[in-house]
N, C-alpha and C positions, 0 to 999 in steps of 0.2 A: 101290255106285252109281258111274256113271260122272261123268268131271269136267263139267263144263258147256261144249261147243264140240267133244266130243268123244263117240261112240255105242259101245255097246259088246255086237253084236250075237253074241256067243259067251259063255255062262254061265262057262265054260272060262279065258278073258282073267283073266293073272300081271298088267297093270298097270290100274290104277286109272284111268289117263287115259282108256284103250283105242284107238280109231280115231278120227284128224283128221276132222272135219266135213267133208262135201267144198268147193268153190264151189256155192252155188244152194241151199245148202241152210241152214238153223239147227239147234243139237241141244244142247237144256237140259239142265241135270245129271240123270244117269239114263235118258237115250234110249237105246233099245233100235234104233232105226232114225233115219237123216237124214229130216226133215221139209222139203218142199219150199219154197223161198219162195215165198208167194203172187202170184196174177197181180198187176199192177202194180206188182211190186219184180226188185232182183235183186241178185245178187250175185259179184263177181268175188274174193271174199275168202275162206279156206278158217277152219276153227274158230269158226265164228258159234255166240254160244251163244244167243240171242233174234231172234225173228220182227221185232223196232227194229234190228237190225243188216241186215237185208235193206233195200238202199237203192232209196228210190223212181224211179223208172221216170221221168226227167227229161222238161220240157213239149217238144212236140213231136214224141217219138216216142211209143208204147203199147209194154204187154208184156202180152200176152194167151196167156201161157203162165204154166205155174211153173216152179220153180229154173231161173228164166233165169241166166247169168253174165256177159253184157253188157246195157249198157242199152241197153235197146229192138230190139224185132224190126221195129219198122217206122215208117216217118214218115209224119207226115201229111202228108195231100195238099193240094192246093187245095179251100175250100167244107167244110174239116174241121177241127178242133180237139182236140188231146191237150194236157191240162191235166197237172201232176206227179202221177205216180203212174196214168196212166192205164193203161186197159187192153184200149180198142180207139177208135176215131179216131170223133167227135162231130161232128153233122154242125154247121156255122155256124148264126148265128140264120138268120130268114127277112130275103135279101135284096128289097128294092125297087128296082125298077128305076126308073129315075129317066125319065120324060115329060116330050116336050120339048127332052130335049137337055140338059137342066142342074140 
């Protein structure tokens, strides 16, 4: 079995660790392949052994992809809302416009 943080996608593989984890990705003991982080996480860190080590996706931007490596592919705009961990941009409540003037 491979270490945990580490895939080891050759039967063939002399060391037990095998291959570093990439960024973006997690790889539990005995992966056979890098697992992607999921959308609204990411990760700029290499040898992640758990999907809790892919970090969330900070309030104001979204990540609406996987194994992103930095946080966030995009910000919110005006009239929109990314809470932590988001994974695509919310539109605001319903605004009232104010009659009158005030």
């Amino acid at each position: 079995n491979c270490t945990a943080g580490y895939y080891c996608d050759n039967v063939n593989l002399t060391s037990v660790a095998g291959k570093e984890c990439p960024m973006g990705f997690y790889c539990p003991a005995g992966t056979i392949s890098p697992i992607p982080c999921p959308k609204g996480t990411y990760s700029f860190l290499t040898a992640r052994p758990q999907s809790a080590n892919c970090s969330l996706c900070p309030a104001g931007k979204f990540c609406d992809q996987q194994n992103l490596t930095v946080p966030g592919v995009g910000d919110c705009l005006g009239g929109y809302y990314c809470s932590l961990g988001s994974t695509g941009p919310a539109p605001n409540g319903t605004v009232t416009k104010l009659v009158g003037g005030g």
